[in-house]
C-alpha positions as CSV (number, residue, x, y, z in Angstrom):
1,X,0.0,0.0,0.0
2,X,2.6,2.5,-1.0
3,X,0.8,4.4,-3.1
4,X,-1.9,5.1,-0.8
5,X,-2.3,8.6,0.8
6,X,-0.9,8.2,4.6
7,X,-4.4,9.2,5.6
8,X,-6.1,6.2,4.8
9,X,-3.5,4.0,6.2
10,X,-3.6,6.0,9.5
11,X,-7.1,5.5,9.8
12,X,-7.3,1.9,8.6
13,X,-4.5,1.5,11.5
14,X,-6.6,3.6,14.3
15,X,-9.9,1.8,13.4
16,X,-8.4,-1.8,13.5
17,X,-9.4,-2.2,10.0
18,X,-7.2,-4.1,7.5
19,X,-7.7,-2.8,4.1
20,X,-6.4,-4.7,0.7
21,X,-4.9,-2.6,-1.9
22,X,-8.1,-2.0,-3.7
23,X,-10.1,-1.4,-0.6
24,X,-7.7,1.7,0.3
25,X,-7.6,2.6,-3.3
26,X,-11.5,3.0,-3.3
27,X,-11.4,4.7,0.1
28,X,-8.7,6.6,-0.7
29,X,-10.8,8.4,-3.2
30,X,-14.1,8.8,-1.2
31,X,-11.6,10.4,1.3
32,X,-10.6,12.7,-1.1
33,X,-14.2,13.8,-1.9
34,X,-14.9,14.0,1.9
35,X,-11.5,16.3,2.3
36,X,-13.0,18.4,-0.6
37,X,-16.6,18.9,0.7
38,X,-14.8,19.5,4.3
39,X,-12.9,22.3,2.9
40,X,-16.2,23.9,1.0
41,X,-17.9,23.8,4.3
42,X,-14.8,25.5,6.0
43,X,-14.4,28.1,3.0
44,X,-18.9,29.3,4.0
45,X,-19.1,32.8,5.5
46,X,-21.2,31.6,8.7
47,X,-20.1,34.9,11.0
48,X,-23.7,36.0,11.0
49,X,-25.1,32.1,12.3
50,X,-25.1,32.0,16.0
51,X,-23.3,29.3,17.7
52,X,-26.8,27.8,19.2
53,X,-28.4,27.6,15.7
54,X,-30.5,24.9,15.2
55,X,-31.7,24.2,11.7
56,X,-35.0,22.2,13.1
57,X,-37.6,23.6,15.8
58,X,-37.1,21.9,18.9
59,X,-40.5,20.5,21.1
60,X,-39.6,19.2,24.4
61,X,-41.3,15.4,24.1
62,X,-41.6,15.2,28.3
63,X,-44.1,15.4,30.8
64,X,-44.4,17.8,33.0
65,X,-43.7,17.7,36.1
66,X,-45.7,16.2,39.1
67,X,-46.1,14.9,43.0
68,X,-46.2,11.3,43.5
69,X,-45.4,9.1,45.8
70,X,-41.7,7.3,45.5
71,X,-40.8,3.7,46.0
72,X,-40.3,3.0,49.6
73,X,-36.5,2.9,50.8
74,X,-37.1,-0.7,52.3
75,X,-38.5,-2.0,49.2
76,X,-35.7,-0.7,47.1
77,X,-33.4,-2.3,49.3
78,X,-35.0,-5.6,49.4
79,X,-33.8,-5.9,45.8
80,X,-30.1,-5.2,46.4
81,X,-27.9,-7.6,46.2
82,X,-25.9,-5.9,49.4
83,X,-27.3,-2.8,51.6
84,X,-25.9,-1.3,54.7
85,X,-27.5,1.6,56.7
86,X,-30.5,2.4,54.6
87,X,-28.5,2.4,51.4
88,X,-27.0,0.3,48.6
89,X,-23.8,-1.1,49.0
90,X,-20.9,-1.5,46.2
91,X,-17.5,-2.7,45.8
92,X,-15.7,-0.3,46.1
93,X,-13.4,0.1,42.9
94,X,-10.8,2.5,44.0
95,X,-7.7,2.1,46.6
């Protein structure tokens, strides 16, 4: 794979992907197209677009808020595999 741009090789290497010859050769290319497009976008006067833009409307999908009653702590706590002192208890992970 000499004669295929170091970019593809670099990513074929950080993705764990081994690539034939032809494979990089045809991804070699759509890189290239990708590289162009990339430098169109960057080459786009968007000084007047404010950084929280958003392209779509946004709805929030939640309910609202309301008052109910929580699971009781002792029924929680009858599911856990270990509890100590009203709460549950891990393994600790860190010396």
């Amino acid at each position: 794979m000499a004669d295929v741009p170091m970019d593809i090789n670099q990513v074929s290497l950080l993705a764990r992907l081994p690539l034939t010859e032809e494979e990089a050769q045809r991804f070699a290319g759509q890189f290239s197209r990708l590289f162009e497009f990339i430098a169109d976008l960057q080459r786009l006067d968007v000084s007047a677009v404010h950084a929280t833009a958003q392209v779509i409307p946004l709805h929030n999908a939640f309910r609202e808020d309301e008052i109910r009653p929580s699971l009781d702590r002792e029924v929680a706590l009858e599911n856990a595999p270990d509890s100590e002192g009203g709460y549950f208890k891990t393994p600790r992970i860190l010396d």
